[in-house]
VOBA-1610 file (N, C-alpha, C; in pm, whole numbers, padded with zeros to 5 digits, always signed):
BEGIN
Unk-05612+02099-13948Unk-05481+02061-13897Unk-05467+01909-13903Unk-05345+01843-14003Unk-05361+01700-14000Unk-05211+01708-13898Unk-05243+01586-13858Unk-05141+01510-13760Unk-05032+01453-13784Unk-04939+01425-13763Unk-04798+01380-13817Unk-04775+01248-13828Unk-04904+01180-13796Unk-04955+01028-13795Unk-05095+00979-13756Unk-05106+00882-13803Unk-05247+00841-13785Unk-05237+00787-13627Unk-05357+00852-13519Unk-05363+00802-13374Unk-05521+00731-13405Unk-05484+00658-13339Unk-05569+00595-13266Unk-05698+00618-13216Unk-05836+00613-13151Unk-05905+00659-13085Unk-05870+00648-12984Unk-05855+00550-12883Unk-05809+00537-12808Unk-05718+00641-12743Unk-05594+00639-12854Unk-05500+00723-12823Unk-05554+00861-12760Unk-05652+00937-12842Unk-05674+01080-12846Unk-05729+01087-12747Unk-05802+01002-12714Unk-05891+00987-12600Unk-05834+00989-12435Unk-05706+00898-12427Unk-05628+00939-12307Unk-05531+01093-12326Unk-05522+01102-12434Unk-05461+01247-12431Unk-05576+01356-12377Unk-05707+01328-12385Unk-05790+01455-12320Unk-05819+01374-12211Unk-05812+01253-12129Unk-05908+01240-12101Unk-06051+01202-12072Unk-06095+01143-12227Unk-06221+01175-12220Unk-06264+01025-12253Unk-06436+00982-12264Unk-06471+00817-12295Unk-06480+00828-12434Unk-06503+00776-12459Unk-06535+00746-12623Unk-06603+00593-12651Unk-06677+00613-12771Unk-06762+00555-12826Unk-06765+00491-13042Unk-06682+00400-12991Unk-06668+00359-13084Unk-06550+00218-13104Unk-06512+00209-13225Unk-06355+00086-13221Unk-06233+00171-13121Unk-06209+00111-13065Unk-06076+00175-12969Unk-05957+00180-13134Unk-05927+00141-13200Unk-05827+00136-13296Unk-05891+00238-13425Unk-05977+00281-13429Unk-06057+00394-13531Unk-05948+00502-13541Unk-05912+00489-13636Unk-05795+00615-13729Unk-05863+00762-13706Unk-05731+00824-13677Unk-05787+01000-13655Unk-05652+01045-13703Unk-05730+01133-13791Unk-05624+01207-13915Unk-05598+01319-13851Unk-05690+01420-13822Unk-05627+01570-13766Unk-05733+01628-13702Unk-05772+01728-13685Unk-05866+01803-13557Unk-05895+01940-13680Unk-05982+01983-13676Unk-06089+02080-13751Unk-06162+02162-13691Unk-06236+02284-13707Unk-06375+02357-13719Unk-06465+02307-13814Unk-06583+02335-13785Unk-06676+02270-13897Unk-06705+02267-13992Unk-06690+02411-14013Unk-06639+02467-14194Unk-06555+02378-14252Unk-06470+02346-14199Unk-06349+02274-14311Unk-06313+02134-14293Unk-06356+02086-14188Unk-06317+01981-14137Unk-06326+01889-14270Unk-06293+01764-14288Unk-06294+01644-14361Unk-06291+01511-14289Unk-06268+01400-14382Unk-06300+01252-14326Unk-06148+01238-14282Unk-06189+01147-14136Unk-06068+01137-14026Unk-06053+01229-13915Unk-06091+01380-13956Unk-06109+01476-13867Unk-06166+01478-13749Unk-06124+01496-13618Unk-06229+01567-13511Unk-06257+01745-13495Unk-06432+01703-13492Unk-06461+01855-13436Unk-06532+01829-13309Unk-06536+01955-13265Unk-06571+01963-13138Unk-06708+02017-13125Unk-06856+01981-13071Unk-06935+02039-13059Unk-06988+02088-12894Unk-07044+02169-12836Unk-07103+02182-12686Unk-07213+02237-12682Unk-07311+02245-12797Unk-07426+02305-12795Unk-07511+02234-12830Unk-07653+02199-12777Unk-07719+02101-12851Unk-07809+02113-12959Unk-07802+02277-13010Unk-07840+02340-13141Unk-07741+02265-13234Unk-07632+02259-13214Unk-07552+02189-13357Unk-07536+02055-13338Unk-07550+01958-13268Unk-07549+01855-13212Unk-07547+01815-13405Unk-07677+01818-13439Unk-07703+01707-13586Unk-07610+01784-13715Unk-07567+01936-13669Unk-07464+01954-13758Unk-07303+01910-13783Unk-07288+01896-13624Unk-07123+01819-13627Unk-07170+01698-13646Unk-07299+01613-13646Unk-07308+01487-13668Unk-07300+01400-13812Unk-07385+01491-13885Unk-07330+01499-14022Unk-07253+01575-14108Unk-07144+01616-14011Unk-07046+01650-14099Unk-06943+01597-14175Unk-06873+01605-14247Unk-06722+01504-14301Unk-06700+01436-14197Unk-06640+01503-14085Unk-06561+01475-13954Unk-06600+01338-13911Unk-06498+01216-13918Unk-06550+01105-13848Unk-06557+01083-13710Unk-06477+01168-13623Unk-06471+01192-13466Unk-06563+01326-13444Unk-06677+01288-13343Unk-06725+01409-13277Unk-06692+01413-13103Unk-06624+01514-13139Unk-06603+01575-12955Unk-06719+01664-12908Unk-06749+01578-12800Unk-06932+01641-12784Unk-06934+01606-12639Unk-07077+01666-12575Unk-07048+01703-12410Unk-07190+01587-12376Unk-07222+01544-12443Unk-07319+01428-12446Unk-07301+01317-12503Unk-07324+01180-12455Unk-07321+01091-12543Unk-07463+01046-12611Unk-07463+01068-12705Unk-07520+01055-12834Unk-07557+00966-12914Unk-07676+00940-13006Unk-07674+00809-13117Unk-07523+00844-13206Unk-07441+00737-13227Unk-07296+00798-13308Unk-07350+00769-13432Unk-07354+00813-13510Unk-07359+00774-13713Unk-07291+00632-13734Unk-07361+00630-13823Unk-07247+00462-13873Unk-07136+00511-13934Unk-07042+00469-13884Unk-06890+00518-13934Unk-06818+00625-13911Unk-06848+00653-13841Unk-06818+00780-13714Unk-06805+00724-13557Unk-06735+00756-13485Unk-06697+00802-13344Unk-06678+00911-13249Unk-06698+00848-13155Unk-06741+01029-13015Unk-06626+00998-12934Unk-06608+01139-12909Unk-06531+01152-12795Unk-06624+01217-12674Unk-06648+01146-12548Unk-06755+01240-12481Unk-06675+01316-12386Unk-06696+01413-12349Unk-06623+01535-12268Unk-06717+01619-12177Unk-06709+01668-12057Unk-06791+01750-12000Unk-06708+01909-12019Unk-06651+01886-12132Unk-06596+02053-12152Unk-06505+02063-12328Unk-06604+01987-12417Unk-06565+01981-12554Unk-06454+02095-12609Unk-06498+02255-12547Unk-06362+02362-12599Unk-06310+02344-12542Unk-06265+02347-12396Unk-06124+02270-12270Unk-06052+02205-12390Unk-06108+02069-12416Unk-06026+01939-12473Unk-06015+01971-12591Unk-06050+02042-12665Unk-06006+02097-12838Unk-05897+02171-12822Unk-05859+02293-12695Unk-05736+02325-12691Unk-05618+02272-12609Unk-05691+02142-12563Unk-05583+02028-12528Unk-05462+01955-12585Unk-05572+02002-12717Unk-05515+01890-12830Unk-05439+02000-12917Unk-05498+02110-12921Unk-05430+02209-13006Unk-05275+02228-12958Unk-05288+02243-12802Unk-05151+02254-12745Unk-05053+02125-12766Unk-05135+02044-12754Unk-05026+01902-12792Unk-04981+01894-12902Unk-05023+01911-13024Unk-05056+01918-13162Unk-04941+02041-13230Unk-04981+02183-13160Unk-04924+02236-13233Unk-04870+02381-13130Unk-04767+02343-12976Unk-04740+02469-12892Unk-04686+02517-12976Unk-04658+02590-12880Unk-04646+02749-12897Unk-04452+02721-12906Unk-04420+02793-13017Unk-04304+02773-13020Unk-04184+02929-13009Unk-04129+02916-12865Unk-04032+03068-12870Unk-03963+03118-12973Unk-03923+03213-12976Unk-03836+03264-13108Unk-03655+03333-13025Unk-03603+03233-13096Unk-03459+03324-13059Unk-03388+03372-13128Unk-03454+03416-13282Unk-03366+03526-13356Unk-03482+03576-13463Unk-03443+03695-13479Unk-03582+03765-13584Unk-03606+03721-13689Unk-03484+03643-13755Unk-03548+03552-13852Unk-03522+03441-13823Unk-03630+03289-13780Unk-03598+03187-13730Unk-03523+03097-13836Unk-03372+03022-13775Unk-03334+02925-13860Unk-03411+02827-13946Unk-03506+02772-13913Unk-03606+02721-13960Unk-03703+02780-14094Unk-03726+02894-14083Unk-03741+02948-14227Unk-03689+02952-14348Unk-03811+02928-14449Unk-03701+02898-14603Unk-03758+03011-14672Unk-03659+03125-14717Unk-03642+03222-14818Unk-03615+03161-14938Unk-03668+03194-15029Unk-03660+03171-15156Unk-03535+03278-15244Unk-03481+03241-15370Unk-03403+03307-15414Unk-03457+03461-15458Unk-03393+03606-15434Unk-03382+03706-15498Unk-03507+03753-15372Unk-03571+03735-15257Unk-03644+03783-15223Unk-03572+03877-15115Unk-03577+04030-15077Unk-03555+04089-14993Unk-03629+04112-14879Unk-03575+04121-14806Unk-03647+04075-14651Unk-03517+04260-14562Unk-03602+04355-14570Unk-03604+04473-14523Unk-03576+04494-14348Unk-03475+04538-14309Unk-03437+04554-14163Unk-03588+04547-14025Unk-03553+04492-13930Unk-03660+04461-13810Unk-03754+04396-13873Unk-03745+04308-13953Unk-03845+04204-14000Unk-03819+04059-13923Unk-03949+04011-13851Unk-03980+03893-13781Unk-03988+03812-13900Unk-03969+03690-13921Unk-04022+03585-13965Unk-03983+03445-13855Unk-04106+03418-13872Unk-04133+03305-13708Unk-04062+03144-13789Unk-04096+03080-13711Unk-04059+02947-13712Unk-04093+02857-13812Unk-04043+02798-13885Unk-04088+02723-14024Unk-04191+02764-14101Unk-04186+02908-14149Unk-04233+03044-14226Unk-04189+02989-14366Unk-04238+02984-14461Unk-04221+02971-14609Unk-04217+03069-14713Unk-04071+03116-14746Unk-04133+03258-14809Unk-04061+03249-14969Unk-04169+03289-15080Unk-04087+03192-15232Unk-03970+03293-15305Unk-04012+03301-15436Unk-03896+03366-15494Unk-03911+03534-15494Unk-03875+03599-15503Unk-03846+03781-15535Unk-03974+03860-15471Unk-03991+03813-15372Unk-04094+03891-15270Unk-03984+03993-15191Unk-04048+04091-15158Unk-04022+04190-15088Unk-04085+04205-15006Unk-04030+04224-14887Unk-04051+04224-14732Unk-04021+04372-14661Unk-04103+04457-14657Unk-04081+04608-14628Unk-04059+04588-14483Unk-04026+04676-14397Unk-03968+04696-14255Unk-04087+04670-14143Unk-04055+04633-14011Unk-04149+04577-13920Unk-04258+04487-13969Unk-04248+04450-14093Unk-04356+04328-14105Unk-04300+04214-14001Unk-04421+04169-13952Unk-04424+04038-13860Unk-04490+03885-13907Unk-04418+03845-13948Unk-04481+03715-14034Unk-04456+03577-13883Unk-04558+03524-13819Unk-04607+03485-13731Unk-04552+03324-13800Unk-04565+03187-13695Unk-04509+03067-13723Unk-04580+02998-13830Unk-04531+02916-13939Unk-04638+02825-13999Unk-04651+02911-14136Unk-04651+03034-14146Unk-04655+03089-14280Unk-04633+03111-14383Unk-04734+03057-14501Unk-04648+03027-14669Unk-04689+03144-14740Unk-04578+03212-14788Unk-04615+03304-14908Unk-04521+03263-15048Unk-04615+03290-15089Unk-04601+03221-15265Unk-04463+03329-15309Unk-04434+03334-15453Unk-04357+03406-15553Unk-04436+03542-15562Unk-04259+03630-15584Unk-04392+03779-15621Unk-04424+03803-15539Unk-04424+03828-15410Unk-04513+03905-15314Unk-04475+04013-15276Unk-04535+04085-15246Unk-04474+04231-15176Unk-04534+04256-15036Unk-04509+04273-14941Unk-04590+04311-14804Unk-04499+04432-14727Unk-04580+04537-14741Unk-04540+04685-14699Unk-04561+04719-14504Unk-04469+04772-14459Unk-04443+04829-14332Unk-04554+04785-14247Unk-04528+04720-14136Unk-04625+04688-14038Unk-04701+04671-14022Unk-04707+04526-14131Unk-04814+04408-14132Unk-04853+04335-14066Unk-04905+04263-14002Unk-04861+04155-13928Unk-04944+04007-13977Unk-04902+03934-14011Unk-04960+03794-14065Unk-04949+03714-13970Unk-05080+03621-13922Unk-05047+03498-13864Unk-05066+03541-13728Unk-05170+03693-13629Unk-05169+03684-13502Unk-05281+03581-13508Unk-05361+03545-13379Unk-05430+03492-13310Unk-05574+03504-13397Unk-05656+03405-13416Unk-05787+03455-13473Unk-05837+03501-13345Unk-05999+03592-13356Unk-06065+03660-13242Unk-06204+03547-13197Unk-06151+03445-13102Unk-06229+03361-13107Unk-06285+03328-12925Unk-06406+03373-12871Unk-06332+03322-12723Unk-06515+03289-12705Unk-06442+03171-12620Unk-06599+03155-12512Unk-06617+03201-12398Unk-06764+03269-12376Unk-06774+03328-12238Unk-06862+03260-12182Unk-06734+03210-12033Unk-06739+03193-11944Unk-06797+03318-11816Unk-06845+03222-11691Unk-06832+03282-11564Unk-06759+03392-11534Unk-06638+03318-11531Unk-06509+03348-11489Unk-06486+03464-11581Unk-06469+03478-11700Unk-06437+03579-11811Unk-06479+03463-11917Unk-06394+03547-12056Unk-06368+03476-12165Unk-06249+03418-12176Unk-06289+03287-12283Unk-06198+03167-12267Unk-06151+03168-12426Unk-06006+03158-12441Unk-05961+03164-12559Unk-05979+03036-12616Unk-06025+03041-12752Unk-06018+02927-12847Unk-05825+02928-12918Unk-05766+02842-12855Unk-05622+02875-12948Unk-05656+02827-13074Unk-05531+02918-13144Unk-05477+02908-13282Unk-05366+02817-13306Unk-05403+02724-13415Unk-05295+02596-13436Unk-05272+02644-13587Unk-05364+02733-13656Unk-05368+02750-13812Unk-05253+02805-13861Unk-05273+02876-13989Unk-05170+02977-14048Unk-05231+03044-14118Unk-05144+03130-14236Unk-05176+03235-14324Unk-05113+03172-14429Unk-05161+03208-14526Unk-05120+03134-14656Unk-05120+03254-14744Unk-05082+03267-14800Unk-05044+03394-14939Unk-04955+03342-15079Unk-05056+03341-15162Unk-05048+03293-15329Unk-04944+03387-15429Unk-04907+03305-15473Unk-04815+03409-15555Unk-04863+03564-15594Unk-04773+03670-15645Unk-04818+03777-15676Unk-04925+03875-15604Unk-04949+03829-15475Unk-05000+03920-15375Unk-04907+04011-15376Unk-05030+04167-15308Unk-04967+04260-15283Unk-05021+04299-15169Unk-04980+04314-15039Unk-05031+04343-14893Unk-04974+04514-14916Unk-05082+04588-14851Unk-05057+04753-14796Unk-04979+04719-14643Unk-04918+04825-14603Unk-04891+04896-14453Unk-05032+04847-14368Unk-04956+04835-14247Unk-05092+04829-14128Unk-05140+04725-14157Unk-05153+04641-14221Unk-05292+04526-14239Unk-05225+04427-14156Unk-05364+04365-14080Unk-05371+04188-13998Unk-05485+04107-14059Unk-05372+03984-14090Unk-05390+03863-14132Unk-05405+03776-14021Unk-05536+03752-13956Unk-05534+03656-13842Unk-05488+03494-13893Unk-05465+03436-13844Unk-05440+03301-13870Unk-05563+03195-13875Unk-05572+03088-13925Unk-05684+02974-13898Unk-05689+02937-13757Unk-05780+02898-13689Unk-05759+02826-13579Unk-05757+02718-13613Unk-05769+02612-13671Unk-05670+02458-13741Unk-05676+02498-13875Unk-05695+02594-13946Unk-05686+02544-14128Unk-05591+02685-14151Unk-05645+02727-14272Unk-05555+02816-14297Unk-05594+02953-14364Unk-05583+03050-14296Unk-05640+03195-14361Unk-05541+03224-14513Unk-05646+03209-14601Unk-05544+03204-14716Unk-05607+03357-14794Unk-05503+03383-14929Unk-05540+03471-14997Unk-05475+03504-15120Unk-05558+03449-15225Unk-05501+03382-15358Unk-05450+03459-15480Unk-05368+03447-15541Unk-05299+03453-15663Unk-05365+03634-15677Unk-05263+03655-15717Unk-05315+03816-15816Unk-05391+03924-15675Unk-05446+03855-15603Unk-05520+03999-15484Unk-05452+04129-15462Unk-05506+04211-15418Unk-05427+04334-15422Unk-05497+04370-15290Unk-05455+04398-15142Unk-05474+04499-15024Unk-05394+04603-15026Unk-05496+04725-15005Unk-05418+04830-14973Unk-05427+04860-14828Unk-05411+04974-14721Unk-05345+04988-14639Unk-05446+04976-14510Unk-05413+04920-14401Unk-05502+04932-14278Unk-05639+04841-14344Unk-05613+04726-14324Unk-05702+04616-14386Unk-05689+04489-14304Unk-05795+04426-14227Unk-05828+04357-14129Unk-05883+04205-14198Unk-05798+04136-14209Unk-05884+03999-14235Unk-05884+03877-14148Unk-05995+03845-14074Unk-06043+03741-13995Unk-05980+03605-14019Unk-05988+03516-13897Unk-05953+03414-13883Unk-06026+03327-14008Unk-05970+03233-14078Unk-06010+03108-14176Unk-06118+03170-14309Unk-06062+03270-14307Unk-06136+03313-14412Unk-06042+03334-14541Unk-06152+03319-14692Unk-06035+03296-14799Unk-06056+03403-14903Unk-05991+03481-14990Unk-05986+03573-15037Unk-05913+03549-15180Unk-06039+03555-15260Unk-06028+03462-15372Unk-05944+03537-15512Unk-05900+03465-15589Unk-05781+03514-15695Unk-05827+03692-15786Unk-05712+03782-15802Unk-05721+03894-15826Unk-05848+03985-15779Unk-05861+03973-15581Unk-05956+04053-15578Unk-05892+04216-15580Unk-05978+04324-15537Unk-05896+04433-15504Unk-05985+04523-15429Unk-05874+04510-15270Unk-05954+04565-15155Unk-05894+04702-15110Unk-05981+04798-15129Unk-05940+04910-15023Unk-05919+04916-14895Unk-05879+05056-14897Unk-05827+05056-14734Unk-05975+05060-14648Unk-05870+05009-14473Unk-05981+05020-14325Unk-06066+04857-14388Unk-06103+04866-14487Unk-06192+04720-14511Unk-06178+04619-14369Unk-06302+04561-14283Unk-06266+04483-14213Unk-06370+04336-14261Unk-06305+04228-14232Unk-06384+04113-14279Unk-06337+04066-14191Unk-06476+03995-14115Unk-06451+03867-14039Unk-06416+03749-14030Unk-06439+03661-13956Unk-06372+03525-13939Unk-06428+03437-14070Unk-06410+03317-14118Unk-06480+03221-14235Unk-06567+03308-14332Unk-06538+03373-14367Unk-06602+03468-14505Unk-06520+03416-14621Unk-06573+03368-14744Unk-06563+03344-14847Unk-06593+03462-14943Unk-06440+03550-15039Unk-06448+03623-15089Unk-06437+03578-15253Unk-06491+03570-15304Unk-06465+03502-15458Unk-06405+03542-15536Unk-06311+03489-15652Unk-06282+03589-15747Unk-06318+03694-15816Unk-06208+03784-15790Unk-06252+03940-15911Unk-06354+04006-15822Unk-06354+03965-15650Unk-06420+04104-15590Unk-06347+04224-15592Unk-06445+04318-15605Unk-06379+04428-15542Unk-06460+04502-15386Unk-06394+04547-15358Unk-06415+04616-15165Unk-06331+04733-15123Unk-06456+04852-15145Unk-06442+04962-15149Unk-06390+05007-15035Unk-06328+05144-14997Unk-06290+05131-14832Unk-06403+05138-14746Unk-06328+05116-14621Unk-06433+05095-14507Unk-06573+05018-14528Unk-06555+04968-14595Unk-06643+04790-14575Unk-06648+04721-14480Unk-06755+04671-14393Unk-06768+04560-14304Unk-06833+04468-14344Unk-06743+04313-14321Unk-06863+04200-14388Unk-06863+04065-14234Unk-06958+04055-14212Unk-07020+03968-14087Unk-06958+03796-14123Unk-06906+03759-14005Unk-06860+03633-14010Unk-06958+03586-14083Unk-06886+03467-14150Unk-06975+03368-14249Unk-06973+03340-14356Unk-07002+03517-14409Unk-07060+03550-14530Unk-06989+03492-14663Unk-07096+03475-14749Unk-06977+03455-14901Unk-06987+03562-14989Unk-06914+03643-15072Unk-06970+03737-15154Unk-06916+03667-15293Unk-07042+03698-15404Unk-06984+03618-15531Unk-06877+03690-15615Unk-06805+03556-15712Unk-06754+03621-15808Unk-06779+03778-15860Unk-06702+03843-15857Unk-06697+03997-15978Unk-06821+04085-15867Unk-06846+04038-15763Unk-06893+04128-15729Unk-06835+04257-15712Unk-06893+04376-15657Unk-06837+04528-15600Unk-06934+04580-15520Unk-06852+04609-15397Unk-06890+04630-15253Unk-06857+04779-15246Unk-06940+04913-15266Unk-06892+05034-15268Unk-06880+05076-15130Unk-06786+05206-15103Unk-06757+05218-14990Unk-06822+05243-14869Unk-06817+05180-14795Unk-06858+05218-14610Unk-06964+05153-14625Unk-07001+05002-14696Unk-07137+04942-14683Unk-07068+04815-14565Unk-07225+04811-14538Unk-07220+04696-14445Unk-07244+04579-14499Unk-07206+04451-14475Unk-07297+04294-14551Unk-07316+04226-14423Unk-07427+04207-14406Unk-07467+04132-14302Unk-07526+03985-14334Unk-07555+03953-14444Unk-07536+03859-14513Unk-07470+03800-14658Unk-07499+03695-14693Unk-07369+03665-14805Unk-07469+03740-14926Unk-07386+03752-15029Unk-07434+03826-15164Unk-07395+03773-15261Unk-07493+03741-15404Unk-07481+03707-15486Unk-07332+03790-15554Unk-07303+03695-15653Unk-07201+03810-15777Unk-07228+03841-15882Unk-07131+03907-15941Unk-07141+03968-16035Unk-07278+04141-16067Unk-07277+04156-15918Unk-07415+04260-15906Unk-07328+04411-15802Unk-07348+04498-15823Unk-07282+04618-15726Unk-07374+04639-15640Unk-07312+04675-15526Unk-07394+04632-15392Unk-07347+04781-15289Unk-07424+04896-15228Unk-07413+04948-15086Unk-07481+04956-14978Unk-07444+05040-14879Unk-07509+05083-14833Unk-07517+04955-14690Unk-07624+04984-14554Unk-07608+04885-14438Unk-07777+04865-14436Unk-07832+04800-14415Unk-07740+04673-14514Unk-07742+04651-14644Unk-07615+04580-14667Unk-07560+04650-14797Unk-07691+04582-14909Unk-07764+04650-14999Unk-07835+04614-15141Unk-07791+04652-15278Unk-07841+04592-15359Unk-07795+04674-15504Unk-07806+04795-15500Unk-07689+04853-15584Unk-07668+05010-15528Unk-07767+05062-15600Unk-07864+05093-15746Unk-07921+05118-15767Unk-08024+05166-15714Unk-08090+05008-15636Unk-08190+05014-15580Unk-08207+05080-15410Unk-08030+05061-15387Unk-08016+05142-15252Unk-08068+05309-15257Unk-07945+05329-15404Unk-07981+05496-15453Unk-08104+05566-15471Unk-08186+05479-15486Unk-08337+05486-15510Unk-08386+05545-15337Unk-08393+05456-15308Unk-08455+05437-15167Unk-08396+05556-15071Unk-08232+05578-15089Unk-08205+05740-15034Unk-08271+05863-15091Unk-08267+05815-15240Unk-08323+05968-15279Unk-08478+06010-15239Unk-08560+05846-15206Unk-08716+05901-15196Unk-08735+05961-15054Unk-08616+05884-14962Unk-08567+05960-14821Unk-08602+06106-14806Unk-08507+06156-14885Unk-08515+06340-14925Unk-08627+06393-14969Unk-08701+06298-14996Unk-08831+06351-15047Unk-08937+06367-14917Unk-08862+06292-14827Unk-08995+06276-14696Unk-09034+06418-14628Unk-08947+06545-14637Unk-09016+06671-14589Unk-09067+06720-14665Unk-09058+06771-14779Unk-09131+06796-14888Unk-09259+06722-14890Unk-09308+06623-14889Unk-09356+06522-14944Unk-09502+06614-14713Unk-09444+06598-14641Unk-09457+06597-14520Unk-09516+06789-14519Unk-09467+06884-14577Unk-09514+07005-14610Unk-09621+07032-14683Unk-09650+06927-14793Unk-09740+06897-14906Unk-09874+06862-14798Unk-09876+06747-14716Unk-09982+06730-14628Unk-10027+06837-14538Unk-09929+06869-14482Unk-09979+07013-14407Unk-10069+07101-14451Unk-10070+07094-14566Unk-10139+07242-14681Unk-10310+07164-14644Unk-10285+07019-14710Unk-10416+06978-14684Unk-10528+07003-14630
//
């Protein structure tokens, strides 16, 4: 999420609150997660496992619950509640904005695109040329969809990513400042959620194809002409590469990357990232070959277990 001007340290700093450590006049471009962040950025750290990962990250501001050796050319923000003050800033940055008509004035339709009865489109929503907009889709604030798109019956793009810290008290929401992004010539099924970035942007590129009841996580990117079956759920920051394919009912674990041309056959699990260009099932998911192998010697275990008996 970049800022609508360059602040200050200083500045950001009475907006949470908090001390800081560094030039009071040190430029801050926009606010990040760690995955994506860049130079100018603040991220926020509160664990002292990542302490040396937000330290060398792009990010020249670290929001951190300790004060710290700072990097050369970098600055801290110190905080005794680093997620508190990240959705401090999120709210300042980017509230929450009401809606008073189902399609907000603020939205730009592109020429020849149909937009289908009880369709939401939120607040400065971007939608391009000859897309089709099937009925009860909910396209959430901040959202760009390219040329060519099609998105079928009760979609919803752009809710909340699933992000919370637990607290005492309960769990504590991480807000969403991000969006959804959609590349030309997408084709969205019925039923599917498109969570939003919490500062960047859940995107999903050129040529992809979802079919129906399909779940995709907060800040995760879904790379040019993949093609996903239905129920498929993918988590938050997963990197899907071009020319995957994802069989139905697939689960893939925050994080993960799966390569180019890979194929994910149905109802496997990935619990970690996977090379491409290789076919992959099964939980956890392996080359299917070698998966197929390993079930069939399975079947062999009573047989194999009757044979000793005789002994």
């Amino acid at each position: 999420m970049k800022f609508p001007k360059t602040y200050t340290l200083k500045e950001i700093s009475e907006l949470i609150d908090a001390d800081f450590v560094g030039n009071k006049d040190f430029p801050v471009l926009g606010m990040n997660e760690i995955h994506v962040v860049e130079e100018g950025d603040i991220v926020f750290v509160d664990h002292p496992k990542y302490y040396d990962k937000a330290l060398q990250s792009k990010a020249t501001v670290v929001l951190i619950n300790k004060e710290v050796e700072c990097p050369e050319g970098k600055a801290l923000l110190v905080s005794d509640d680093p997620f508190r003050d990240f959705n401090k800033l999120t709210r300042h940055f980017k509230p929450f904005e009401s809606a008073a008509s189902s399609i907000a004035s603020t939205a730009q339709i592109g020429e020849g695109t149909i937009i289908q009865p009880n369709v939401f489109i939120g607040n400065h929503v971007e939608i391009g040329k000859n897309c089709v907009i099937h009925p009860n889709v909910t396209i959430y604030d901040g959202c760009k969809l390219g040329d060519n798109v099609t998105i079928h019956a009760g979609t919803v793009l752009g809710a909340d990513a699933f992000y919370y810290k637990n607290r005492p008290e309960g769990f504590d929401k991480l807000l969403s400042g991000g969006n959804v992004v959609i590349e030309n010539n997408v084709d969205i099924g019925a039923g599917c959620t498109i969570d939003r970035g919490v500062t960047g942007s859940t995107t999903i590129k050129e040529g992809a194809k979802l079919d129906n009841q399909i779940q995709v996580g907060h800040d995760t990117v879904i790379g040019k002409k993949c093609l996903i079956a239905s129920h498929v759920g993918i988590a938050g920051c997963c990197i899907i590469e071009d020319e995957v394919t994802l069989w139905g009912q697939v689960g893939i674990t925050s994080g993960a990357t799966i390569g180019k041309k890979a194929v994910i056959l149905a109802q496997s699990g990935i619990s970690k990232s996977l090379e491409g260009g290789k076919t992959y099932f099964g939980y956890p998911a392996e080359e299917a070959r070698e998966k197929l192998k390993q079930i069939a010697y399975i079947k062999k275990i009573p047989e194999i277990l009757k044979k000793l008996k005789k002994i």
